[in-house]
mmCIF entry with sequence, helices, sheets and N, C-alpha, C, O atoms, coordinates in Angstrom:
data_MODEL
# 
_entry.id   MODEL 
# 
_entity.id                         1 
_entity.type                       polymer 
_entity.pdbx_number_of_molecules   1 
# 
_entity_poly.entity_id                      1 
_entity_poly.type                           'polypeptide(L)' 
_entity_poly.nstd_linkage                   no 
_entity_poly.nstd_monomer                   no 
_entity_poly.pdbx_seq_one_letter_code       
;(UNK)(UNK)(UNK)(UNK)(UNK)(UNK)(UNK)(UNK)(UNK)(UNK)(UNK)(UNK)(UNK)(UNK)(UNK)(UNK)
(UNK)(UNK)(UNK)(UNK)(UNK)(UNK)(UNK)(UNK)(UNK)(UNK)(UNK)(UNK)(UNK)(UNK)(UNK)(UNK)
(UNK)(UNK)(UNK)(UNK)(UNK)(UNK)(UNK)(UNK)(UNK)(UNK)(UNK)(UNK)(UNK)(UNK)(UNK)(UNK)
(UNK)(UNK)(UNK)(UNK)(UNK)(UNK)(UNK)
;
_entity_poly.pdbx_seq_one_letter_code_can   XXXXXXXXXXXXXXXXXXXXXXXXXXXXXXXXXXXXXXXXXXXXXXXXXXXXXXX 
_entity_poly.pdbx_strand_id                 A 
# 
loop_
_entity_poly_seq.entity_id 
_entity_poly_seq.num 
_entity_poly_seq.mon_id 
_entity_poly_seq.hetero 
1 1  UNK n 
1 2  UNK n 
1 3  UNK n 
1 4  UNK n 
1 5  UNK n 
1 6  UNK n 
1 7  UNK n 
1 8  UNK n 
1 9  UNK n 
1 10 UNK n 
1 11 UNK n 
1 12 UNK n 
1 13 UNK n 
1 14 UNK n 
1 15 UNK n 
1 16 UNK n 
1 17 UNK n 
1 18 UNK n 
1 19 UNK n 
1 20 UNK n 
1 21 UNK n 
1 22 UNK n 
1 23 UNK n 
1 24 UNK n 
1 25 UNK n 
1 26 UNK n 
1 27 UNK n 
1 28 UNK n 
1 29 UNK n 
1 30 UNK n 
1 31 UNK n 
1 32 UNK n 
1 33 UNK n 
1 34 UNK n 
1 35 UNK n 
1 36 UNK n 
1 37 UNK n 
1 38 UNK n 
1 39 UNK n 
1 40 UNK n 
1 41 UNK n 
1 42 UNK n 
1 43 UNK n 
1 44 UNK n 
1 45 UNK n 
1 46 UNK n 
1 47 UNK n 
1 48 UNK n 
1 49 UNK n 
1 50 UNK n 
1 51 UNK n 
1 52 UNK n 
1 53 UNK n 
1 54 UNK n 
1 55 UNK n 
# 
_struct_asym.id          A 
_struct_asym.entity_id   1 
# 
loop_
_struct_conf.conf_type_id 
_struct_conf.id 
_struct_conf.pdbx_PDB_helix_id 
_struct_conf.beg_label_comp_id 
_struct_conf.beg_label_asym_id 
_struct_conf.beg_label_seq_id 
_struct_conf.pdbx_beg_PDB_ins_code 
_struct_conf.end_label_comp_id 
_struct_conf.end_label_asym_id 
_struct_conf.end_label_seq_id 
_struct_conf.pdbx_end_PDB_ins_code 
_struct_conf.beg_auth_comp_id 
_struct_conf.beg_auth_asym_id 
_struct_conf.beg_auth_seq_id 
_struct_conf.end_auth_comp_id 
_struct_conf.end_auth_asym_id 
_struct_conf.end_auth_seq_id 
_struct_conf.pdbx_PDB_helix_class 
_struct_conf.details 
_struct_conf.pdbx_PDB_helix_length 
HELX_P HELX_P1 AA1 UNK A 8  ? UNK A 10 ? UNK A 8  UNK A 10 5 ? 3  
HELX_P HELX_P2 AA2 UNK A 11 ? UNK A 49 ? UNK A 11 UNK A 49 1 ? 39 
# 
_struct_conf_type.id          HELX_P 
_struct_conf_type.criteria    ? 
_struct_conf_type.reference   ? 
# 
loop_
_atom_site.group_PDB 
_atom_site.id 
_atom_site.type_symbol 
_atom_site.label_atom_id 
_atom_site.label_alt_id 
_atom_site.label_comp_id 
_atom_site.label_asym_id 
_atom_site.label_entity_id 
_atom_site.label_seq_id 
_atom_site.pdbx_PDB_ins_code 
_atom_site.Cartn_x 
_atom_site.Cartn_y 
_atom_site.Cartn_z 
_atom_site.occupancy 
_atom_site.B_iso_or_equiv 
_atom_site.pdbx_formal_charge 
_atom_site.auth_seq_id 
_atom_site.auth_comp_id 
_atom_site.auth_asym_id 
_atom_site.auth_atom_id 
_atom_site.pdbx_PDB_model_num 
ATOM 1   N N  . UNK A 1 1  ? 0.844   -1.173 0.000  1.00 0.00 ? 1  UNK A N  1 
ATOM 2   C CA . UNK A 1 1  ? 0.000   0.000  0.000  1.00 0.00 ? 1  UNK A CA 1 
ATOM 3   C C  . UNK A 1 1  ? 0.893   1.241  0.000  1.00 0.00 ? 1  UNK A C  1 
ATOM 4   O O  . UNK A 1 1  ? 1.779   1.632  0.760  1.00 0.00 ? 1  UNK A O  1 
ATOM 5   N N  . UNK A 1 2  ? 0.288   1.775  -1.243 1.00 0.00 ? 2  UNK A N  1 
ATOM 6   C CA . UNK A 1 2  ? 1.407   3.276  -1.269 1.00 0.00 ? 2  UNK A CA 1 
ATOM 7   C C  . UNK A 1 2  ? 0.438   4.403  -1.142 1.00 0.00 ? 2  UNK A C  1 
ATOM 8   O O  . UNK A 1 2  ? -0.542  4.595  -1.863 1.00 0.00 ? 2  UNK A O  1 
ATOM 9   N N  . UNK A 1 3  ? 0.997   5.410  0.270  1.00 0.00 ? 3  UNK A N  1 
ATOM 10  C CA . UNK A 1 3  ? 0.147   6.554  0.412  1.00 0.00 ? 3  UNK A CA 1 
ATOM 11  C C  . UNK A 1 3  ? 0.707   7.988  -0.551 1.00 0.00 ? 3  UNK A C  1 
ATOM 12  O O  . UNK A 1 3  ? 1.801   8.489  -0.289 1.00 0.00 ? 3  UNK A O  1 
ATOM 13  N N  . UNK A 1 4  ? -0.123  8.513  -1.594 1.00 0.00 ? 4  UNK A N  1 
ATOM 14  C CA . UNK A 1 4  ? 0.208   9.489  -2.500 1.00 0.00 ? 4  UNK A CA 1 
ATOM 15  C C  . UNK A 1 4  ? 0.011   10.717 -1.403 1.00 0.00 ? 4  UNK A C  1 
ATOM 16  O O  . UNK A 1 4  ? -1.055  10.957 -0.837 1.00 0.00 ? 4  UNK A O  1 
ATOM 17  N N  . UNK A 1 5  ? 1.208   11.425 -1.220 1.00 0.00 ? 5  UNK A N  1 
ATOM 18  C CA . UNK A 1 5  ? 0.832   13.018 -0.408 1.00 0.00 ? 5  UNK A CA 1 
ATOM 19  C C  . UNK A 1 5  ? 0.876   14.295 -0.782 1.00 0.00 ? 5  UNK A C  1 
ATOM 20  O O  . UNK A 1 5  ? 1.135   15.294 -0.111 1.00 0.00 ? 5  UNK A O  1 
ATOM 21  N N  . UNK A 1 6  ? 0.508   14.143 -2.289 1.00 0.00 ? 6  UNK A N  1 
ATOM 22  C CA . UNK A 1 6  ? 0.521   15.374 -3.188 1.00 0.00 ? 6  UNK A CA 1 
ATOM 23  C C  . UNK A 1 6  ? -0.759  15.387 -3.068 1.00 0.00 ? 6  UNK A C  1 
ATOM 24  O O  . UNK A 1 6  ? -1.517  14.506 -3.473 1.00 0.00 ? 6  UNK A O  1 
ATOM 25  N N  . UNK A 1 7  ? -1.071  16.425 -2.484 1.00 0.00 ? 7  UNK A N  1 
ATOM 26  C CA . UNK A 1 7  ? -2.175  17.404 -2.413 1.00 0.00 ? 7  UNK A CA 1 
ATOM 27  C C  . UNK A 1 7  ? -2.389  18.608 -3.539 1.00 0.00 ? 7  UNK A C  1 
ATOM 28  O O  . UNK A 1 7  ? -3.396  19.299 -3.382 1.00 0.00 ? 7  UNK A O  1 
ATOM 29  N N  . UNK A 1 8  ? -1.708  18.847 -4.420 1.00 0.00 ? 8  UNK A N  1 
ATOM 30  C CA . UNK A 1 8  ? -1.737  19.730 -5.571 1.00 0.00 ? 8  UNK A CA 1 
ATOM 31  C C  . UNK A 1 8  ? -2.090  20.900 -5.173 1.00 0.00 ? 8  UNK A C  1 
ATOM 32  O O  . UNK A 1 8  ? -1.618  21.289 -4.104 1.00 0.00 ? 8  UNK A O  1 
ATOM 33  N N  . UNK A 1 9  ? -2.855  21.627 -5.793 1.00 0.00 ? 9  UNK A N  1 
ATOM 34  C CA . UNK A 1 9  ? -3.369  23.377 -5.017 1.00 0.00 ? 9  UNK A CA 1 
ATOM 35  C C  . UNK A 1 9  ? -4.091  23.499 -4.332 1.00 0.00 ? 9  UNK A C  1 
ATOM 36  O O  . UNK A 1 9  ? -4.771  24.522 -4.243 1.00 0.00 ? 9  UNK A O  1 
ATOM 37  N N  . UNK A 1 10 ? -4.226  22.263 -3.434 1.00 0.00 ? 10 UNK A N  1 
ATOM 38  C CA . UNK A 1 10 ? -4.826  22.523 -2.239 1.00 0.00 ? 10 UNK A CA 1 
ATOM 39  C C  . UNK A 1 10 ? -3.589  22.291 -0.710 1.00 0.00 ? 10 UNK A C  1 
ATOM 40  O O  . UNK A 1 10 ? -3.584  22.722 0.443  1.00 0.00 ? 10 UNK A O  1 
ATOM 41  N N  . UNK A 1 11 ? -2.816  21.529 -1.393 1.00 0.00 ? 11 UNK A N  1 
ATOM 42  C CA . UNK A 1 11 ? -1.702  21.914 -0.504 1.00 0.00 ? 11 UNK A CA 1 
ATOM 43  C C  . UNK A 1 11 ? -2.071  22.462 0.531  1.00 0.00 ? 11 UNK A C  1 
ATOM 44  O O  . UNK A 1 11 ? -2.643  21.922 1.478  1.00 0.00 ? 11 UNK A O  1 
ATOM 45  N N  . UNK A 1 12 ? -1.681  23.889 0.385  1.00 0.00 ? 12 UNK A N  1 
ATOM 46  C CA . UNK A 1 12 ? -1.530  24.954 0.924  1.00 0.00 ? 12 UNK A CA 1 
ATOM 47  C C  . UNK A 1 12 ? -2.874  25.258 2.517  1.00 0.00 ? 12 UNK A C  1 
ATOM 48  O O  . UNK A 1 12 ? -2.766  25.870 3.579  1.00 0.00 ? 12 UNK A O  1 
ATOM 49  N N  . UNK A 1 13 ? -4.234  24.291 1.747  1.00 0.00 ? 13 UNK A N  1 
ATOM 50  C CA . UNK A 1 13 ? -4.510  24.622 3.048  1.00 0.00 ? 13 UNK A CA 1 
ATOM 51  C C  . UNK A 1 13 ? -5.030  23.068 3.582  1.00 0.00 ? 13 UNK A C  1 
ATOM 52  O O  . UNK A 1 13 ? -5.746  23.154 4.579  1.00 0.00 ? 13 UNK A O  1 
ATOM 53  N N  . UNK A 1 14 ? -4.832  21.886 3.170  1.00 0.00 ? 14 UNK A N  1 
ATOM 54  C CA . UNK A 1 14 ? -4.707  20.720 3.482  1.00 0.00 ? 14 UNK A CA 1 
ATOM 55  C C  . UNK A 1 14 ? -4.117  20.126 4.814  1.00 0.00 ? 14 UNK A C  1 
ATOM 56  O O  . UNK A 1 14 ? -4.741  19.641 5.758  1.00 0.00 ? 14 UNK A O  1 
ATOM 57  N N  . UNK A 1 15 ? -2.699  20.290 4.652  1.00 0.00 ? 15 UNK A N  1 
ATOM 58  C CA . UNK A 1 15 ? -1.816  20.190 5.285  1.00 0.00 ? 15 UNK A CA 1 
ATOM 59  C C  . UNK A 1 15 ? -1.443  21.096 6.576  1.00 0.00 ? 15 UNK A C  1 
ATOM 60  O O  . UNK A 1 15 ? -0.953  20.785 7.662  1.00 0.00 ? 15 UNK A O  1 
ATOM 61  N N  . UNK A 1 16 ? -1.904  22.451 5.989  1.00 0.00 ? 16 UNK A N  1 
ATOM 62  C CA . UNK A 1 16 ? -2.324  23.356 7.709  1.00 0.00 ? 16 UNK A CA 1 
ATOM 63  C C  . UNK A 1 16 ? -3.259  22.300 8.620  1.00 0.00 ? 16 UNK A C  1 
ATOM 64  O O  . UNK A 1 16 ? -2.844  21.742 9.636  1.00 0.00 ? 16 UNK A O  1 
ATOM 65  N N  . UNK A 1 17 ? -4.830  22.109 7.961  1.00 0.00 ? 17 UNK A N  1 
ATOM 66  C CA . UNK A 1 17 ? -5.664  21.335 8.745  1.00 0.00 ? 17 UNK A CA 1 
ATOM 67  C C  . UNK A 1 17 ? -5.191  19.944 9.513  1.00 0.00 ? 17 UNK A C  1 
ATOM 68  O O  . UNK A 1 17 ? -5.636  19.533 10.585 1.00 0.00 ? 17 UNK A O  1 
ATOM 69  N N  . UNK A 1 18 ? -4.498  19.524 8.951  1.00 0.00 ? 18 UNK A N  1 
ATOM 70  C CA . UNK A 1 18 ? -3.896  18.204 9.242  1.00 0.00 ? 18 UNK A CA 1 
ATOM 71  C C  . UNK A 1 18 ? -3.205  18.290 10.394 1.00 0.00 ? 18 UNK A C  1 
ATOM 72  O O  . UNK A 1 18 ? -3.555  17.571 11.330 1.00 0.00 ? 18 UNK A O  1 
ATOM 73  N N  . UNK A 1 19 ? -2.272  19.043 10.519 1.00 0.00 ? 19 UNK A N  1 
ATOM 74  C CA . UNK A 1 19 ? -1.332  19.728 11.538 1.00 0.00 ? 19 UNK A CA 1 
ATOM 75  C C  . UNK A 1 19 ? -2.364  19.870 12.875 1.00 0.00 ? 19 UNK A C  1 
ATOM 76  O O  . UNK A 1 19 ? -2.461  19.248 13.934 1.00 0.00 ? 19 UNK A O  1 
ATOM 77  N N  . UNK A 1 20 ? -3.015  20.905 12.327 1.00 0.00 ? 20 UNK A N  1 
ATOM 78  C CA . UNK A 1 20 ? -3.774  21.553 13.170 1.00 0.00 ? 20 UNK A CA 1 
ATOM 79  C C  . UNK A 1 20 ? -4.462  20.478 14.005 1.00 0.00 ? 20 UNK A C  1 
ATOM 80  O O  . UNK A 1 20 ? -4.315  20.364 15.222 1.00 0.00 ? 20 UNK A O  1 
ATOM 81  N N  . UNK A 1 21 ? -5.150  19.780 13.317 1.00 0.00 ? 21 UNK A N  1 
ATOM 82  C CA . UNK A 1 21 ? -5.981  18.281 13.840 1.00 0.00 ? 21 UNK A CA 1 
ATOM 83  C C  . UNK A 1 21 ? -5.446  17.441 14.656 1.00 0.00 ? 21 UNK A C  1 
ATOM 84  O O  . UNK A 1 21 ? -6.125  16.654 15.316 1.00 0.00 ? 21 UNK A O  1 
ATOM 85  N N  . UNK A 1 22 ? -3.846  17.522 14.722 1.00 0.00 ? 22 UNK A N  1 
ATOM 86  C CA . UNK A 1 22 ? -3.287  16.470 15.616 1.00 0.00 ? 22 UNK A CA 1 
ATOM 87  C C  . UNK A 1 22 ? -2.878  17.125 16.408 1.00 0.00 ? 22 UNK A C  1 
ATOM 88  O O  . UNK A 1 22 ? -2.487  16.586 17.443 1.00 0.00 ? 22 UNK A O  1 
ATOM 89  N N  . UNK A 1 23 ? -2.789  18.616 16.258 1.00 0.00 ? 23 UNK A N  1 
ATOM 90  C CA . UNK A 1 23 ? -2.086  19.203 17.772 1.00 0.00 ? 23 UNK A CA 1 
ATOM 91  C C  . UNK A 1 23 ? -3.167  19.192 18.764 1.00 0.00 ? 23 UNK A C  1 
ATOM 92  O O  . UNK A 1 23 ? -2.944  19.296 19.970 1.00 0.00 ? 23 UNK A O  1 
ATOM 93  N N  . UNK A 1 24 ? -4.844  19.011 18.041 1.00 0.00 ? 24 UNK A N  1 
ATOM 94  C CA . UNK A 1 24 ? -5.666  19.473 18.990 1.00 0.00 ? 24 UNK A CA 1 
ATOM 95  C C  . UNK A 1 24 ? -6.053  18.426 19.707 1.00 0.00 ? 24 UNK A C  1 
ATOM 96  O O  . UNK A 1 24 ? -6.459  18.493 20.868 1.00 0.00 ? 24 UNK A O  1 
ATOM 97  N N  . UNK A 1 25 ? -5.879  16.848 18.665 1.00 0.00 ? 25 UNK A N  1 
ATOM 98  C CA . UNK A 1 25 ? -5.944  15.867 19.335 1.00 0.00 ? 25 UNK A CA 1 
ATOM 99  C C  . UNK A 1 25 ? -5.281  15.064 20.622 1.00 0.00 ? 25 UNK A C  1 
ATOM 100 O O  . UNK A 1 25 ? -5.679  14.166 21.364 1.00 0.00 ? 25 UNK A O  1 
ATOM 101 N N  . UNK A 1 26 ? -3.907  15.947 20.494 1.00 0.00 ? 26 UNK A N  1 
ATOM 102 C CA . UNK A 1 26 ? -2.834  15.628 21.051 1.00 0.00 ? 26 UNK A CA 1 
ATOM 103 C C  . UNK A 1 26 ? -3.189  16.513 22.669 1.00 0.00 ? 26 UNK A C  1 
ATOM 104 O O  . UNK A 1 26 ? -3.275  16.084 23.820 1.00 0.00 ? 26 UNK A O  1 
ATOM 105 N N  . UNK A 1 27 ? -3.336  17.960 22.056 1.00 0.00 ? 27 UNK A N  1 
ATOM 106 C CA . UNK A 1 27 ? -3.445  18.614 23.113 1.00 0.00 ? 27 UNK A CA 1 
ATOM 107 C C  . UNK A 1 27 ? -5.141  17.861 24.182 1.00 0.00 ? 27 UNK A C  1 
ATOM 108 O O  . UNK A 1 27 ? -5.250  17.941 25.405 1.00 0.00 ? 27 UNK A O  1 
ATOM 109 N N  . UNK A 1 28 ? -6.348  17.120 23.087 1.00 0.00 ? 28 UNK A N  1 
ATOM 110 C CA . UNK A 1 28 ? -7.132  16.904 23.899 1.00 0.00 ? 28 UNK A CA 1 
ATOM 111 C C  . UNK A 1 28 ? -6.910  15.550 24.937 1.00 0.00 ? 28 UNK A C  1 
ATOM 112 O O  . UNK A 1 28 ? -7.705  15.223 25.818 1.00 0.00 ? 28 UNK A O  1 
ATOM 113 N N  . UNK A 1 29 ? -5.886  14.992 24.674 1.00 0.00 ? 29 UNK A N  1 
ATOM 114 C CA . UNK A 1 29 ? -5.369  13.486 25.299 1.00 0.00 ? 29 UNK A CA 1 
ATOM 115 C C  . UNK A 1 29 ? -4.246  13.797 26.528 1.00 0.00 ? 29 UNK A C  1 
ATOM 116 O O  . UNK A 1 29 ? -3.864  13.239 27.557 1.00 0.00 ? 29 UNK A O  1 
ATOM 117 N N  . UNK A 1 30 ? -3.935  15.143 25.713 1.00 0.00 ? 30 UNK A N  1 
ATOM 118 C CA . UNK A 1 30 ? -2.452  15.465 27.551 1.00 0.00 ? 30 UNK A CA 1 
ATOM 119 C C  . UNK A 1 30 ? -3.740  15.920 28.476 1.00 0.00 ? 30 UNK A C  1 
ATOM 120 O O  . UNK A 1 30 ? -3.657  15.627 29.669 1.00 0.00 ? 30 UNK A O  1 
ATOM 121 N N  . UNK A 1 31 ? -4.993  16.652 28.003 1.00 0.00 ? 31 UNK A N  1 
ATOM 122 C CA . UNK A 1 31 ? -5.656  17.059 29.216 1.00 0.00 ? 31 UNK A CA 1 
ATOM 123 C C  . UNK A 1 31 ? -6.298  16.419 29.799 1.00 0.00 ? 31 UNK A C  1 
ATOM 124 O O  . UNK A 1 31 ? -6.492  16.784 30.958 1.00 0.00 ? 31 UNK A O  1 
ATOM 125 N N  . UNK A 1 32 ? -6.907  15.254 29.371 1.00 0.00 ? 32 UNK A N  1 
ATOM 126 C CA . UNK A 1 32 ? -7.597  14.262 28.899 1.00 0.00 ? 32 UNK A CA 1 
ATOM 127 C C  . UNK A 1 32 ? -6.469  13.249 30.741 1.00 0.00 ? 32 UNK A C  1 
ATOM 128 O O  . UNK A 1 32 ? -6.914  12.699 31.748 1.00 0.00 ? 32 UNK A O  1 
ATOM 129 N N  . UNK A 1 33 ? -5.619  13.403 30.455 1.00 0.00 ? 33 UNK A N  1 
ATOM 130 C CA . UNK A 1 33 ? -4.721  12.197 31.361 1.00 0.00 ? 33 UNK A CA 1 
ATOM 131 C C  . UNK A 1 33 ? -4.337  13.228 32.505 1.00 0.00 ? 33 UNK A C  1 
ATOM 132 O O  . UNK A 1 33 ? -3.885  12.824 33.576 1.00 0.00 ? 33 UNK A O  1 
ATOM 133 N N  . UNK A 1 34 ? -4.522  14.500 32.252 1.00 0.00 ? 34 UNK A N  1 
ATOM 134 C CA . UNK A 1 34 ? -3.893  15.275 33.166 1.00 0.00 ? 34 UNK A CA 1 
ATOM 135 C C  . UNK A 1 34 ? -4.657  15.291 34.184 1.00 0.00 ? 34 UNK A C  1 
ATOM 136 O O  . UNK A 1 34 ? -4.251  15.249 35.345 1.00 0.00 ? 34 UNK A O  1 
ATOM 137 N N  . UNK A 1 35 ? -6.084  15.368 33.760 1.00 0.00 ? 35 UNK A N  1 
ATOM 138 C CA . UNK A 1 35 ? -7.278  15.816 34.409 1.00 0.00 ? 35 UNK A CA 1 
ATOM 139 C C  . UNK A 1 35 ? -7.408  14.491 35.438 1.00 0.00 ? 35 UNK A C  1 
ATOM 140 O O  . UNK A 1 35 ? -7.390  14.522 36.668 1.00 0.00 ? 35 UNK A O  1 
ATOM 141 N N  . UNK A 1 36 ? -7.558  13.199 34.474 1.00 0.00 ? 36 UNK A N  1 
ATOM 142 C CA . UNK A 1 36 ? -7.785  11.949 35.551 1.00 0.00 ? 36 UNK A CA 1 
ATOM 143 C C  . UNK A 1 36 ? -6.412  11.733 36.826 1.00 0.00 ? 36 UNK A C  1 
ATOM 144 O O  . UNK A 1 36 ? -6.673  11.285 37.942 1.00 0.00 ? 36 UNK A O  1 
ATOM 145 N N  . UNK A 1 37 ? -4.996  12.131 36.416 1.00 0.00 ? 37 UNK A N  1 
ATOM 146 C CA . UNK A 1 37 ? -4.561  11.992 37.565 1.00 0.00 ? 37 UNK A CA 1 
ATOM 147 C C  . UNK A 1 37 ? -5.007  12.945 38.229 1.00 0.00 ? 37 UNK A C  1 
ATOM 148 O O  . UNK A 1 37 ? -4.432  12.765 39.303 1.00 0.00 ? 37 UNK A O  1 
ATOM 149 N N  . UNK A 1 38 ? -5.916  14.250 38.411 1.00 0.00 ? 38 UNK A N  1 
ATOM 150 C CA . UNK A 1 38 ? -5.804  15.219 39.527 1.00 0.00 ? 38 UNK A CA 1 
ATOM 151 C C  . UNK A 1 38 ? -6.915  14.600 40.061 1.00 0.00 ? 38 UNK A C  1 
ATOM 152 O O  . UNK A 1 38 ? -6.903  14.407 41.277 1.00 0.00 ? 38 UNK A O  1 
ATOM 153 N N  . UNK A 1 39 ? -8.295  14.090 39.137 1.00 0.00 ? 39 UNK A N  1 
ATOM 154 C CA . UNK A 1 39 ? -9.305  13.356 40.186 1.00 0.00 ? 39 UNK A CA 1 
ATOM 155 C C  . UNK A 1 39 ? -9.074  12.141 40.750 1.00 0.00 ? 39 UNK A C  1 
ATOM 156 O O  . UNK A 1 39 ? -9.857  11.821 41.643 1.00 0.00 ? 39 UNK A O  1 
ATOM 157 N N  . UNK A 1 40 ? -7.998  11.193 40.399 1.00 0.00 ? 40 UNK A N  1 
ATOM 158 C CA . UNK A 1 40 ? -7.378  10.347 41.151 1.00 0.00 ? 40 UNK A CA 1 
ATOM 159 C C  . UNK A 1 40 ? -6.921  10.641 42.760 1.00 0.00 ? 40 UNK A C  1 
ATOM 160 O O  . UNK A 1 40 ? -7.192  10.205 43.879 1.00 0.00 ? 40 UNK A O  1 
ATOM 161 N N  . UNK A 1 41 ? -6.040  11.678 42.132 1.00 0.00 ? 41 UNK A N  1 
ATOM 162 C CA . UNK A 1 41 ? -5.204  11.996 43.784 1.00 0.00 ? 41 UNK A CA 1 
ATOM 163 C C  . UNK A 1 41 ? -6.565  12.872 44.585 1.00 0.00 ? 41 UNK A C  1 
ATOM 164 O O  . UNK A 1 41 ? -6.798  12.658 45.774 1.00 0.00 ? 41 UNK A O  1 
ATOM 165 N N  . UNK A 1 42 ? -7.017  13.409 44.143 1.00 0.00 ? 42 UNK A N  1 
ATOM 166 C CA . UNK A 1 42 ? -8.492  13.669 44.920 1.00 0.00 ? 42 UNK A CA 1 
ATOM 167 C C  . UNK A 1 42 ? -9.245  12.789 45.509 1.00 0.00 ? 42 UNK A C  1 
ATOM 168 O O  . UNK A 1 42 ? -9.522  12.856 46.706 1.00 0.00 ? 42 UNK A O  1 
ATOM 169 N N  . UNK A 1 43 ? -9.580  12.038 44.866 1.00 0.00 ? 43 UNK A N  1 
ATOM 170 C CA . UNK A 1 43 ? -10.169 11.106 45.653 1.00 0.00 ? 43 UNK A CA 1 
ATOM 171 C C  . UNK A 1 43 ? -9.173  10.185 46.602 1.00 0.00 ? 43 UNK A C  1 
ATOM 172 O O  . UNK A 1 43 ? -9.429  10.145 47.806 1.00 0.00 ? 43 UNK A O  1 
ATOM 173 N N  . UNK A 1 44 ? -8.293  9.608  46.199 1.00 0.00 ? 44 UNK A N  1 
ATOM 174 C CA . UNK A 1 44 ? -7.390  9.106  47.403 1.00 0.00 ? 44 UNK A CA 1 
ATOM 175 C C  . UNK A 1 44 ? -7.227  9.889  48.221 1.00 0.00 ? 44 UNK A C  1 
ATOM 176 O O  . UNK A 1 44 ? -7.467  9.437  49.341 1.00 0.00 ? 44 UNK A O  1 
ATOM 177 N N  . UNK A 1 45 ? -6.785  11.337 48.192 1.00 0.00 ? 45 UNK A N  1 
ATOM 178 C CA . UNK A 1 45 ? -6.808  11.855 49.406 1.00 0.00 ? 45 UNK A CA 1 
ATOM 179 C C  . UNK A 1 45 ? -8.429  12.232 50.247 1.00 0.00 ? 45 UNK A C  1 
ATOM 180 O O  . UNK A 1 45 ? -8.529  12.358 51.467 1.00 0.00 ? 45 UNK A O  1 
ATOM 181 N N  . UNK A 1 46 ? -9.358  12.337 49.455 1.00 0.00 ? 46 UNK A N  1 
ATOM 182 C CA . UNK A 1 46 ? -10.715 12.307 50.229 1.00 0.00 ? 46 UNK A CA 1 
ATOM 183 C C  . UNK A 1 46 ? -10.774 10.779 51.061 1.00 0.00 ? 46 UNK A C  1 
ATOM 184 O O  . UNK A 1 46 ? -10.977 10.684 52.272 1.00 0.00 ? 46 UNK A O  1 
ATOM 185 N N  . UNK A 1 47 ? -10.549 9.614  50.125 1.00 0.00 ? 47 UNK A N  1 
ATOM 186 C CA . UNK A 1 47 ? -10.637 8.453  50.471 1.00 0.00 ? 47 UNK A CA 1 
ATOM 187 C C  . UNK A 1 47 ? -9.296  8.133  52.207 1.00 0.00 ? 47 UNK A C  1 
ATOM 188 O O  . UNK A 1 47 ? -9.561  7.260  53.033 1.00 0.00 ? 47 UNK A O  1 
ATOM 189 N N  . UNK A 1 48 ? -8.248  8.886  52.311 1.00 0.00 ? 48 UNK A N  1 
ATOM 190 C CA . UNK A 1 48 ? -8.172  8.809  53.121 1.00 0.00 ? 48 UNK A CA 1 
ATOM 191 C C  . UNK A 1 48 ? -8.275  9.632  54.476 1.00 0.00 ? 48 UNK A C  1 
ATOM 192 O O  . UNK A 1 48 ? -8.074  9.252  55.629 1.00 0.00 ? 48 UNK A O  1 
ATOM 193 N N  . UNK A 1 49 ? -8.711  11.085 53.901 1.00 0.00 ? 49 UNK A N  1 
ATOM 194 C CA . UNK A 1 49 ? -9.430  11.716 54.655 1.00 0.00 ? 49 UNK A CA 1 
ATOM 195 C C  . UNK A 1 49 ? -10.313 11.429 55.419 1.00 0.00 ? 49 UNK A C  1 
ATOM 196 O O  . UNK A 1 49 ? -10.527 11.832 56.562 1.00 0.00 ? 49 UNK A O  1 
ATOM 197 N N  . UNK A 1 50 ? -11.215 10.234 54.371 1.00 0.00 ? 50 UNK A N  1 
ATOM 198 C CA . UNK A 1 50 ? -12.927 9.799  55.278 1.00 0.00 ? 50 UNK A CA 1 
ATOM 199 C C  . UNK A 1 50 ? -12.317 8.514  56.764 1.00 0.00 ? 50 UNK A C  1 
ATOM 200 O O  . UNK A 1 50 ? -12.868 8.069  57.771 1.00 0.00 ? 50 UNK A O  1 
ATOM 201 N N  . UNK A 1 51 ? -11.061 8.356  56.186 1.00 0.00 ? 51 UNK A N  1 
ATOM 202 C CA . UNK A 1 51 ? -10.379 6.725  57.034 1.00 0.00 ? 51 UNK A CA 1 
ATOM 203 C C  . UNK A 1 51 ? -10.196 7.572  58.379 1.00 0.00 ? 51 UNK A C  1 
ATOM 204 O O  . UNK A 1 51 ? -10.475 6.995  59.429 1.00 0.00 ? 51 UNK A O  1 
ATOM 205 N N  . UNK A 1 52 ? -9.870  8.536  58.415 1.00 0.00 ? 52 UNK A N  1 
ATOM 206 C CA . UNK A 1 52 ? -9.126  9.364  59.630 1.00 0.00 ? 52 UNK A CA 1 
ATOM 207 C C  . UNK A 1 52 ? -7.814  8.520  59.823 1.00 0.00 ? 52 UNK A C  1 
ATOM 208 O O  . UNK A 1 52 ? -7.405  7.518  59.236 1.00 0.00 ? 52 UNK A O  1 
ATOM 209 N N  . UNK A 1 53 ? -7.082  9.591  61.284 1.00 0.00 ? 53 UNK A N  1 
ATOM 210 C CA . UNK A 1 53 ? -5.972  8.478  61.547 1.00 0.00 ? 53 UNK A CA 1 
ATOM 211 C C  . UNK A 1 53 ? -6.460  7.248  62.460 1.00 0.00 ? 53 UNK A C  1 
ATOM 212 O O  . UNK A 1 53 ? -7.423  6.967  63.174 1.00 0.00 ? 53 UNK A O  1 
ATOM 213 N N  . UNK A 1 54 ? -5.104  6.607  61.982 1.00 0.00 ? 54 UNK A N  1 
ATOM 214 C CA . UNK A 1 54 ? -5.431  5.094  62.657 1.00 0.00 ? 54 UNK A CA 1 
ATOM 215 C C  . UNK A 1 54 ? -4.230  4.818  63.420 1.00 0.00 ? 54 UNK A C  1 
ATOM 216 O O  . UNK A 1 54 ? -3.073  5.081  63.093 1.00 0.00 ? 54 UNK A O  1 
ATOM 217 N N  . UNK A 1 55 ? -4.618  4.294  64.407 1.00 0.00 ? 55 UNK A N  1 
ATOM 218 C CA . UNK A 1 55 ? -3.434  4.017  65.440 1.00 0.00 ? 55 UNK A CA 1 
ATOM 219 C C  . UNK A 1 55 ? -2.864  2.730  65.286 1.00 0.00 ? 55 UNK A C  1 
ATOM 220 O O  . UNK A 1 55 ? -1.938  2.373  66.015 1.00 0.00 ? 55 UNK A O  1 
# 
């Protein structure tokens, strides 16, 4: 399988979109993982908040 990447005179705004599409995808997956570790450590620390101390 051969991928052709001549875009001809559309080039020009093809290949912006393309770009564009993976930075946003990219950027929606770092927030995406960023977000679940902060409700992670939230809840572990609620979760041991509710434990109190233990002797």
């Amino acid at each position: 399988m051969q991928f052709d990447f001549d875009a001809g005179k559309y080039a020009i705004y093809v290949w912006p979109a393309f770009v564009l599409t993976a930075a946003v995808f990219a950027w929606m997956i770092a927030d995406s993982l960023s977000a679940a570790r902060r409700w992670r450590a939230e809840a572990e620390r609620r979760q041991a908040e509710a434990k109190g101390p233990r002797a």
